[in-house]
VMD Tcl script that draws the C-alpha trace (Angstrom):
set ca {
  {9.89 -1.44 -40.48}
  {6.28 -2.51 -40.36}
  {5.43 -5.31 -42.43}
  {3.63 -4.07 -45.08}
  {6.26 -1.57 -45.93}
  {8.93 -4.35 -45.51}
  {6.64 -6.30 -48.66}
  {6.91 -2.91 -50.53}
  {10.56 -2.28 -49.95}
  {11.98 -5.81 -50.40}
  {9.12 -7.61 -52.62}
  {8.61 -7.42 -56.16}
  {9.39 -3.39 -56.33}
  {12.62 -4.22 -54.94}
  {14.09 -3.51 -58.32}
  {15.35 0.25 -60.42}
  {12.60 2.16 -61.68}
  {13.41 1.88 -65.05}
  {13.26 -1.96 -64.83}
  {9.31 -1.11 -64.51}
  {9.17 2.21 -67.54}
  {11.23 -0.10 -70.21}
  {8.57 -2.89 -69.24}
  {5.86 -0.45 -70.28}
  {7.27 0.42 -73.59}
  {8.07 -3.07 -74.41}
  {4.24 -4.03 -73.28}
  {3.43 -0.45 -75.90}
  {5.67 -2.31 -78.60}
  {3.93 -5.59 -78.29}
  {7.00 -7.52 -77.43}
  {6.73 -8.18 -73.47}
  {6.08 -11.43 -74.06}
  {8.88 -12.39 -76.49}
  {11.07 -14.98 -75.03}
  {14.63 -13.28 -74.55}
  {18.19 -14.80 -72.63}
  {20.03 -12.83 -70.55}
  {23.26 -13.47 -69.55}
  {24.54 -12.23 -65.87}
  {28.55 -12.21 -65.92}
  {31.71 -9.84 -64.31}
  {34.44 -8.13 -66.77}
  {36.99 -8.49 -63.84}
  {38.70 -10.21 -60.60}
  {38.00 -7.87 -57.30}
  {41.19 -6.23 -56.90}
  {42.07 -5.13 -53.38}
  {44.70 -2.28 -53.84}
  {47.74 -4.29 -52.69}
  {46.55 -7.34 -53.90}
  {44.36 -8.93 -56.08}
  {42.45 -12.18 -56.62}
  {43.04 -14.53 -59.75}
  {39.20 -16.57 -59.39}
  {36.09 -15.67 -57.66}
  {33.43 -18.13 -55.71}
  {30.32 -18.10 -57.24}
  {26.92 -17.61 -54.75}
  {23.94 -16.50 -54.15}
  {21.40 -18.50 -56.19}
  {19.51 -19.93 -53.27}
  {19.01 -16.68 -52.15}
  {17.80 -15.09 -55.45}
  {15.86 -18.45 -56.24}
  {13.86 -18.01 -52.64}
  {12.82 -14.39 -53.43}
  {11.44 -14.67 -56.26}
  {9.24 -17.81 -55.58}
  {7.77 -15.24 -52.81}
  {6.87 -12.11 -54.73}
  {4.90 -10.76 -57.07}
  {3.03 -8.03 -58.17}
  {-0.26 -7.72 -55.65}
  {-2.56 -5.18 -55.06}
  {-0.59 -2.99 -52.82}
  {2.42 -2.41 -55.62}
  {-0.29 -2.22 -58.06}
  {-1.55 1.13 -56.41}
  {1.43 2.11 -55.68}
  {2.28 2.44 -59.41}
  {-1.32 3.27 -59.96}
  {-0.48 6.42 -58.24}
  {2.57 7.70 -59.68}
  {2.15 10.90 -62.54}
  {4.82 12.21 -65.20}
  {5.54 15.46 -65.49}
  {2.88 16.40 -67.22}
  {0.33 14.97 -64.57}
  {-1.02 11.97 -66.03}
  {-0.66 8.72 -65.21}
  {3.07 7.18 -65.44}
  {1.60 3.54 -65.85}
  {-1.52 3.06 -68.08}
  {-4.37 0.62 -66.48}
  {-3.92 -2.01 -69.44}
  {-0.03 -2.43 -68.54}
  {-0.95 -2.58 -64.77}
  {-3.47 -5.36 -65.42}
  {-1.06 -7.89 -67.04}
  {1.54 -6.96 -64.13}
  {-1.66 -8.41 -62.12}
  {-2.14 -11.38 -64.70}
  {1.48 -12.21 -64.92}
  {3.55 -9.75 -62.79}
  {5.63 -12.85 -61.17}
  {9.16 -14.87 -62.37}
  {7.27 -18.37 -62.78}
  {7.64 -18.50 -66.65}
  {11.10 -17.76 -66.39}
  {14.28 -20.62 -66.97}
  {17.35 -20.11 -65.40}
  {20.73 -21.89 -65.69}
  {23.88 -20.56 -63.56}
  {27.22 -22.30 -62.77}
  {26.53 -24.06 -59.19}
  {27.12 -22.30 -56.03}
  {30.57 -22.74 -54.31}
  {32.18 -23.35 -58.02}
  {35.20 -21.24 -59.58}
  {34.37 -19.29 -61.55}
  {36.26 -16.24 -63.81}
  {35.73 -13.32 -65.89}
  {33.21 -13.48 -69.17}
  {31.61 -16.62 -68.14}
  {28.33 -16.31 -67.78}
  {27.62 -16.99 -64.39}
  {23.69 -16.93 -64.62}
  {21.38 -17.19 -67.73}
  {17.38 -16.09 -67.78}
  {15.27 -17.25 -70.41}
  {11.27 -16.09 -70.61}
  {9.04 -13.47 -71.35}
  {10.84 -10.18 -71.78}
  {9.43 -7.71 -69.38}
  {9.87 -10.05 -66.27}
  {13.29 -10.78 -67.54}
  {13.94 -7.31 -67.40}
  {12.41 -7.06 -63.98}
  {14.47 -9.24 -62.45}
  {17.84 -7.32 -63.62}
  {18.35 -5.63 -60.36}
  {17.59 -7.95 -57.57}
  {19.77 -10.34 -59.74}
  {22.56 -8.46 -59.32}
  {22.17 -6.86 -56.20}
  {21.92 -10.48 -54.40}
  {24.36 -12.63 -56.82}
  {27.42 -9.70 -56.68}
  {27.35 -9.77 -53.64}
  {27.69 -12.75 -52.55}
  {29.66 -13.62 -55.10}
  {32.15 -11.17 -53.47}
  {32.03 -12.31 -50.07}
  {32.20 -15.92 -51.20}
  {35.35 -15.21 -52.89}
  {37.19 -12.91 -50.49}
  {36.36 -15.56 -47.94}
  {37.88 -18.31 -50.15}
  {41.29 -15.98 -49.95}
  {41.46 -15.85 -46.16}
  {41.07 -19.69 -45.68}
  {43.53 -19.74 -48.27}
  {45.91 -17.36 -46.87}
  {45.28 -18.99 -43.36}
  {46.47 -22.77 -44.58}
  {43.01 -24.29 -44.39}
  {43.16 -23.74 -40.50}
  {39.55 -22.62 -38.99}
  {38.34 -19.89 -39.79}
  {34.85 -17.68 -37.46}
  {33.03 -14.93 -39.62}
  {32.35 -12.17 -37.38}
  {31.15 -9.18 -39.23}
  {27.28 -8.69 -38.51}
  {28.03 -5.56 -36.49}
  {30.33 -3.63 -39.63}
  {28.01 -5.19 -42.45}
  {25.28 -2.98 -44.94}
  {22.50 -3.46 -42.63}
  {20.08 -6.99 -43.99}
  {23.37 -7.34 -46.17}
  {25.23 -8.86 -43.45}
  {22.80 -11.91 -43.75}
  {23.85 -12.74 -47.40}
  {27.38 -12.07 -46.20}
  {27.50 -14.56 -43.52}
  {26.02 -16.92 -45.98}
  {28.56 -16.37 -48.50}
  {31.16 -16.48 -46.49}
  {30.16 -19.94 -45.12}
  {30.37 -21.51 -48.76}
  {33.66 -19.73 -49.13}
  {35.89 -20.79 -46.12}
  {34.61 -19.79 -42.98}
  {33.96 -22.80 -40.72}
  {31.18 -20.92 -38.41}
  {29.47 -17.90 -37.49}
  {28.72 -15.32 -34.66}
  {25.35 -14.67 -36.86}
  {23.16 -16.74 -34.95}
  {19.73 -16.39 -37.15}
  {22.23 -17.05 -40.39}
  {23.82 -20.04 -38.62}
  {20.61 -21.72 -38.17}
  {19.31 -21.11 -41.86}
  {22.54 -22.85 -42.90}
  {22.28 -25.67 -40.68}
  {26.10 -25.18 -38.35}
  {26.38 -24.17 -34.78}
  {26.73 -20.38 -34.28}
  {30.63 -19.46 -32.32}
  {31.58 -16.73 -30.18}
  {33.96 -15.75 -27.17}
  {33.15 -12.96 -24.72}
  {33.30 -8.96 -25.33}
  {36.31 -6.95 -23.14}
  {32.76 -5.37 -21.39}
  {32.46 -8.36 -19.26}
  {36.28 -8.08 -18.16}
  {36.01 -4.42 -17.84}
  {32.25 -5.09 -15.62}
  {34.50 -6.96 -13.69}
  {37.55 -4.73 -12.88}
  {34.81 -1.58 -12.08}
  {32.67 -4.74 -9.68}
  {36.52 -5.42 -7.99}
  {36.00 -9.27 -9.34}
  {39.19 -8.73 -11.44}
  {40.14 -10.01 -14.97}
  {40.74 -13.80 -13.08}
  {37.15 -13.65 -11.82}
  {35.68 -12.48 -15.09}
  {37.44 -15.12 -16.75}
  {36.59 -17.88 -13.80}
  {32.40 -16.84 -14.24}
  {32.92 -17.57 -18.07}
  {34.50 -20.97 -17.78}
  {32.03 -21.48 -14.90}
  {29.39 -21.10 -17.63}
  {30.66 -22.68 -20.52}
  {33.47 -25.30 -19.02}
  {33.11 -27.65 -22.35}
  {33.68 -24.15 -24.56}
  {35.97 -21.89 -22.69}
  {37.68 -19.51 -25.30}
  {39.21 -16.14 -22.98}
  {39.71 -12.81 -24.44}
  {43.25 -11.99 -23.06}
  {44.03 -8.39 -24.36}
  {41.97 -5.94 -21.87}
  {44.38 -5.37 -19.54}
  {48.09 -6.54 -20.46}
  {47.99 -9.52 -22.82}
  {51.35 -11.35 -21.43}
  {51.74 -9.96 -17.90}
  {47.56 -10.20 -16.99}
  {45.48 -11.87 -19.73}
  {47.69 -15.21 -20.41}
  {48.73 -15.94 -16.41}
  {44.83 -15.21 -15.62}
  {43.84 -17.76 -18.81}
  {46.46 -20.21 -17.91}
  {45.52 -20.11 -13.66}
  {41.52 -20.18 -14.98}
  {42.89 -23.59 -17.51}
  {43.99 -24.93 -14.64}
  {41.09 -25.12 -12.47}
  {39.11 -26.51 -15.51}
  {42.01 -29.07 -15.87}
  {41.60 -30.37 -12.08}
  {38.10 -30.79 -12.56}
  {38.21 -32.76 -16.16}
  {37.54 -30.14 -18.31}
  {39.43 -29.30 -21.49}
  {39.80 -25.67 -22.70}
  {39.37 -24.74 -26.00}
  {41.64 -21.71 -26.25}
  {42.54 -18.07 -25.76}
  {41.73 -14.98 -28.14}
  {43.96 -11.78 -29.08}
  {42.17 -8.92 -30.83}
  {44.97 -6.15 -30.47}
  {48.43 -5.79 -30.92}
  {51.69 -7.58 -32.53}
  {49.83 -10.54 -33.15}
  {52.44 -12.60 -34.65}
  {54.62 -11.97 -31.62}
  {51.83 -12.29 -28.99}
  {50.73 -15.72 -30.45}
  {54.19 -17.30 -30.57}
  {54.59 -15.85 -26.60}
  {51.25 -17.09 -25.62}
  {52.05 -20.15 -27.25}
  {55.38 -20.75 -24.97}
  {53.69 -19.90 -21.89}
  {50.72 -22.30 -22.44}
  {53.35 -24.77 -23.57}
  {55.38 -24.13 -20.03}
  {51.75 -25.10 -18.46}
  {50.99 -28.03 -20.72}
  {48.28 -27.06 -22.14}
  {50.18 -27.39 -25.83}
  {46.48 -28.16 -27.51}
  {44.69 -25.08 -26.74}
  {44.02 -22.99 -29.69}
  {45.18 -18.97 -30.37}
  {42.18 -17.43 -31.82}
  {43.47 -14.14 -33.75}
  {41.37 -11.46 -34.54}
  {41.20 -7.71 -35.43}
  {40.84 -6.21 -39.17}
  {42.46 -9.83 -40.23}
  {42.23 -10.41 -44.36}
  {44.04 -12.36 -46.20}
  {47.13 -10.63 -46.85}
  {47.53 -9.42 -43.18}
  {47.61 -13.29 -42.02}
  {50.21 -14.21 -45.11}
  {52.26 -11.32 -42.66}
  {51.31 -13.06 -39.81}
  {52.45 -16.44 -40.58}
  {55.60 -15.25 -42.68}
  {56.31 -13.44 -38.91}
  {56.13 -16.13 -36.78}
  {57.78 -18.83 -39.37}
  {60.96 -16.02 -38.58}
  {60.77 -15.55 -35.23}
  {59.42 -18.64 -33.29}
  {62.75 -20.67 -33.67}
  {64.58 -17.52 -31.29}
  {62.30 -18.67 -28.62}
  {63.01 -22.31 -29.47}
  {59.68 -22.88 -30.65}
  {58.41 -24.57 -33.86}
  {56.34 -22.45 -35.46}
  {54.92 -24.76 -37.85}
  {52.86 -26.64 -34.30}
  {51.89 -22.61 -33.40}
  {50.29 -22.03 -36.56}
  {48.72 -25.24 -37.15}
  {46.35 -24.11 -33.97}
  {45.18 -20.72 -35.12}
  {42.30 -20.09 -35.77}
  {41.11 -17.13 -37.55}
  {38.40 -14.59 -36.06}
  {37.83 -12.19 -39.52}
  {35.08 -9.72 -39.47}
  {34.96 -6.26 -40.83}
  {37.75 -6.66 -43.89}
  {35.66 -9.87 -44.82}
  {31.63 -8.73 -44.95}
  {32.63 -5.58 -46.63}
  {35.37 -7.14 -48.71}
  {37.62 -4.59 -47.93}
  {39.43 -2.82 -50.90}
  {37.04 -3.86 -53.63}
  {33.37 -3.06 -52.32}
  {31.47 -4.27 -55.32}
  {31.63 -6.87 -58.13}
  {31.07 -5.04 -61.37}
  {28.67 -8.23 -62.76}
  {26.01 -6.82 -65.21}
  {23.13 -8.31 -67.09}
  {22.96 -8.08 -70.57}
  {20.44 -9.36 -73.74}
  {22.43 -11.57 -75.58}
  {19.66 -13.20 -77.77}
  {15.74 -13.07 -79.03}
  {13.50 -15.39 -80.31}
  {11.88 -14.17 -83.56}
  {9.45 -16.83 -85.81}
  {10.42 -19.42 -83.33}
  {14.44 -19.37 -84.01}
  {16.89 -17.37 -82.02}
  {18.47 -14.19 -83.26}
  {22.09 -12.96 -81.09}
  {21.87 -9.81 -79.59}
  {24.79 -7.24 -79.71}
  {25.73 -3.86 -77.80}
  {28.77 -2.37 -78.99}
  {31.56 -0.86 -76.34}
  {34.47 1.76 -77.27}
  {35.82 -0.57 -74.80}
  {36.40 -3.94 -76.96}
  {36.24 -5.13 -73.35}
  {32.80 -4.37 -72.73}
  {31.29 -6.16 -75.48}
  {29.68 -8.59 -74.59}
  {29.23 -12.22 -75.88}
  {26.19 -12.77 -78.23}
  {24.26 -15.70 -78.65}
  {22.33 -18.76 -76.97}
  {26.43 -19.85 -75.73}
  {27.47 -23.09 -73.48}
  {30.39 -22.72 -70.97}
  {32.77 -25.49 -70.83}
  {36.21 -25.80 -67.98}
  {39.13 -27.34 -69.99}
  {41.15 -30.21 -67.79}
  {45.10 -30.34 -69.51}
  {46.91 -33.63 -68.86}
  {47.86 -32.50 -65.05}
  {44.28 -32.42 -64.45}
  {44.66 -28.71 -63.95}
  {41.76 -26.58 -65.07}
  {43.14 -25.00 -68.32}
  {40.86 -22.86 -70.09}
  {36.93 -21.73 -69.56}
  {35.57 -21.84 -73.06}
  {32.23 -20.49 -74.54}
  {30.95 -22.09 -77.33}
  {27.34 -21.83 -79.37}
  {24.87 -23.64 -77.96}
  {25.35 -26.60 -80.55}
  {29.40 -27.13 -80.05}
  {30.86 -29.35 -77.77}
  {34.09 -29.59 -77.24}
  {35.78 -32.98 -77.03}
  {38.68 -35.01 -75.26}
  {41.56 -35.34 -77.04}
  {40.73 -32.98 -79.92}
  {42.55 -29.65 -80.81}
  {41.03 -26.56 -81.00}
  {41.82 -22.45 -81.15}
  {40.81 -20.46 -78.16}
  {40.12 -17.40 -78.82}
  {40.47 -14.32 -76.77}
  {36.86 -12.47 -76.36}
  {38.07 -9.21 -77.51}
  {41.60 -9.22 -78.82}
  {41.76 -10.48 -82.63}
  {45.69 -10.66 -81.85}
  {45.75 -13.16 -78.92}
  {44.49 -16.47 -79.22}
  {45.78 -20.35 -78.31}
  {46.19 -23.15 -80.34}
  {45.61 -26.53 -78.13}
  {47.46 -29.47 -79.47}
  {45.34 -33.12 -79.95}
  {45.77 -35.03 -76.57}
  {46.55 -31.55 -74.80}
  {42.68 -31.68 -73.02}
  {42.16 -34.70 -70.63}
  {38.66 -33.42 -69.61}
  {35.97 -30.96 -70.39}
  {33.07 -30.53 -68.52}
  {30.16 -28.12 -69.09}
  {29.55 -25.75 -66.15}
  {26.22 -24.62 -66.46}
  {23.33 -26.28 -64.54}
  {19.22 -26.17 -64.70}
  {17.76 -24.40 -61.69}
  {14.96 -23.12 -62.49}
  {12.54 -24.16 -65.69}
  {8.46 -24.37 -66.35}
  {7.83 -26.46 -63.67}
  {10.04 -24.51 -60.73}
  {13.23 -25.42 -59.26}
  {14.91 -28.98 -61.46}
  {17.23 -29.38 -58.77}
  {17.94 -30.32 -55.01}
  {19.19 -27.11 -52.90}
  {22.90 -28.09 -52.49}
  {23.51 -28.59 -49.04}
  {26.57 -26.39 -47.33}
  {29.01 -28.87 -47.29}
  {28.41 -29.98 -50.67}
  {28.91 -26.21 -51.59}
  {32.47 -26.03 -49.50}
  {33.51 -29.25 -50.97}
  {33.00 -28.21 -54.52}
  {34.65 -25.12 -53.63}
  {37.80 -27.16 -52.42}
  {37.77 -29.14 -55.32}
  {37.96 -26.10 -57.86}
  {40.31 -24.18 -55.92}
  {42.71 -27.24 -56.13}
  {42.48 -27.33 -59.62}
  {43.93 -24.56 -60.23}
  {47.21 -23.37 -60.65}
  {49.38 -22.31 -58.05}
  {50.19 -18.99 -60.06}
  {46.30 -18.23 -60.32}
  {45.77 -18.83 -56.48}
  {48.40 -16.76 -55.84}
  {47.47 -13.54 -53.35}
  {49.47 -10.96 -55.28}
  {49.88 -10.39 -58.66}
  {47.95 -13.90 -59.56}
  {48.29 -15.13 -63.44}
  {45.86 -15.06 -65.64}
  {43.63 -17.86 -66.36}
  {42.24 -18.33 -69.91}
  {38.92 -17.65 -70.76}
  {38.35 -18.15 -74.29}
  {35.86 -18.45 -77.22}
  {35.17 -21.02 -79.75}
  {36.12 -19.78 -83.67}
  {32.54 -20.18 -84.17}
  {31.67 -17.87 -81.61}
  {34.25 -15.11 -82.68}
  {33.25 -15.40 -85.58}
  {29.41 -14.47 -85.10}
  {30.97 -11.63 -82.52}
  {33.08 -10.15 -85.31}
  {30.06 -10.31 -87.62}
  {27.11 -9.08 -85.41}
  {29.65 -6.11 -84.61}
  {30.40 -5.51 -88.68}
  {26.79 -5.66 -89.15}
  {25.78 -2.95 -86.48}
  {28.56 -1.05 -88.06}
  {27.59 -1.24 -91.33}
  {23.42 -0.25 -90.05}
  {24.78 3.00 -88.55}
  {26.75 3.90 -91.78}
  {23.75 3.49 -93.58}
  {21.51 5.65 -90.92}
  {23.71 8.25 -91.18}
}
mol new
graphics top color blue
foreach p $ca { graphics top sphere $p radius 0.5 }
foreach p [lrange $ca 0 end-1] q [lrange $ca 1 end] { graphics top cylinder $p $q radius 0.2 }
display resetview
């Protein structure tokens, strides 16, 4: 893609055309400029068929933040909309609409808070809120979505597999099976989520870690058609890389070729001081293969070396994995405890696609206008009480019971605050029949969630660095329950609203009610 049609295609237009015709009519209705909040949440966990998750990983902010400090609306997307015609031949965008796009066509005027990156986060909680002019508000909607879903996604299904795996390391291979430019995001997401490293080198550098990788069966194969042999293939690696000698094992025979040929090639590096890192199955009864190749590299002392499984792993596929080898390892007299504490985990295409749930259903939705100076709450009404959103200029808070467990995520109006010690009713956001009375002294903590990343000025905030990311990621995770972390089946965690709150729901929906009565 040349250049210039890479600006067009992932700039400013990268966005749904209707983003741009609602823009016009608000510009027609004299309200473009009216200062609006949006609120950018999910209705639901990914669910995976077979299993499902209980919490998600929120990401993607840097990534959003970045694009839209670099785009705009320029000359070229200017005459690109200059050009387009309705129907009827004239011109879809009128020259007085185009020329503020040119005045004010970019996201500078815009405030955004979101829950950090790497946090917990659940259903209804508004994970990102825009404040500023309307029609760049709107504008934003899709590339909003489109980068914060996503990686949202990944993040989280990433967070399962180093879950599922025990915390042991985990590589993020999935460039080659991800969405095209997707695949970037992914990685990234993934990182913050669990995986230790990548194979994406470019994405490994942005994020500051050292890219991994083994070899490809094509150089073992080059070697068999050359008459160098699987030993010889595996000899000119470690020749190369004696410091970081992982061997693919499972071209020719895992346990009769591969492991003898790994083990005879570990020895050589042994004799001359070297220390090898590991070997690598990517076919087969994996479970069985790894406690095998862990007796025979026992039998040659090399008890250290690590068993790199790959091939379509995800989550519930390792739980199967380790529940397999924590049966069968003690018939070979082995401990299977020391065998899985040195996997490591090679996850690609189930992970960058987040295979079984391919999208996160997060939307973006007006919640609240300024009129005279004070805010008004925005409603839309669902047939699904579940779709209706929550109105209002709202603050997120995580509830802490006396465990230090993470309780409750409650939304309040913008002027509550929930305090230590104090009872309260939680209210469930769409079902007047379920709600939860907390008793005084039930609530150890409560923190608010929401941060200031972008405001008048730019960015209020330091990046978070990677490992600040992960570790906040560790800490939330372990704050929950072990019922919500659960892989199958997980509990539900409580995500509630103030009686305040409810109560300006219930009326705002009344009130819309009662408006259509009267039209009709």
């Amino acid at each position: 893609m040349r250049e210039q049609n890479r600006e067009m295609a992932e700039g400013i237009l990268f966005t749904d055309f209707y983003q741009l015709t609602m823009s016009q009519v608000y510009f027609r209705l004299g309200v473009h400029e009216r200062t609006v909040q949006f609120d950018h949440f999910f209705r639901r966990y990914p669910d995976y068929g077979n299993h499902q998750a209980g919490y998600c990983i929120n990401a993607g902010m840097e990534t959003l933040v970045e694009w839209m400090e670099g785009v705009r609306f320029g000359g070229p997307q200017l005459d690109y909309l200059r050009s387009l015609e309705d129907t009827g031949g004239r011109a879809l965008f009128a020259a007085d609409f185009l020329d503020w796009l040119a005045r004010c066509g970019d996201f500078g005027a815009l405030h955004i808070a979101a829950i950090p990156e790497g946090r917990v986060v659940h259903p209804n909680v508004p994970l990102t809120a825009v404040q500023g002019p309307l029609a760049m508000a709107q504008i934003i909607e899709t590339a909003l979505l489109n980068i914060l879903n996503y990686q949202t996604l990944i993040a989280t299904k990433a967070a399962r597999i180093f879950e599922s795996g025990l915390g042991q390391p985990m590589l993020e291979f999935g460039l080659r099976r991800a969405q095209g430019g997707g695949g970037n995001g992914g990685t990234r997401a993934a990182l913050i989520g669990g995986a230790g490293f990548s194979s994406n080198t470019g994405m490994s550098a942005v994020m500051g870690v050292a890219p991994k990788g083994t070899h490809a069966h094509s150089l073992v194969q080059l070697c068999m058609a050359l008459g160098i042999g699987e030993e010889g293939a595996f000899e000119a690696y470690a020749d190369t890389y004696p410091d970081d000698t992982t061997l693919l094992v499972d071209t020719i025979d895992t346990l009769e070729s591969g492991v003898p040929n790994a083990i005879r090639v570990f020895e050589k590096l042994r004799r001359k001081g070297r220390r090898p890192v590991g070997i690598r199955l990517d076919s087969g009864d994996q479970a069985f293969l790894a406690i095998q190749a862990a007796k025979m590299l026992d039998e040659a002392g090399f008890e250290d070396t690590s068993i790199v499984l790959s091939s379509d792993l995800d989550e519930l596929v390792i739980w199967q994995i380790l529940t397999q080898i924590a049966q069968e390892a003690p018939r070979y007299g082995l401990d299977a405890d020391k065998i899985i504490k040195r996997l490591v985990y090679g996850v690609g295409t189930r992970l960058i696609t987040s295979w079984g749930e391919p999208a996160l259903g997060g939307v973006y939705k007006l919640v609240a206008v300024q009129d005279g100076g004070a805010w008004e709450s925005a409603i839309k009404i669902s047939e699904t009480p579940a779709k209706t959103p929550n109105p209002g200029i709202k603050r997120a808070w995580r509830l802490y019971d006396q465990r230090g467990k993470a309780t409750a995520d409650l939304l309040t109006l913008s002027d509550e605050a929930p305090g230590v010690g104090q009872g309260m009713i939680l209210r469930h956001p769409s079902d007047h029949t379920k709600f939860r009375r907390l008793r005084e002294g039930e609530i150890s903590r409560v923190e608010p969630l929401h941060a200031d990343v972008i405001g008048a000025g730019g960015r209020t905030q330091a990046v978070p660095s990677l490992e600040e990311m992960r570790a906040q990621r560790a800490r939330d995770v372990e704050l929950l329950d072990p019922g919500i972390r659960r892989l199958v089946n997980p509990h539900i965690y409580h995500v509630s609203l103030s009686e305040k709150l409810w109560d300006l729901k219930q009326e705002l929906i009344a009130e819309a009610r009662g408006n259509l009565r009267n039209e009709v």
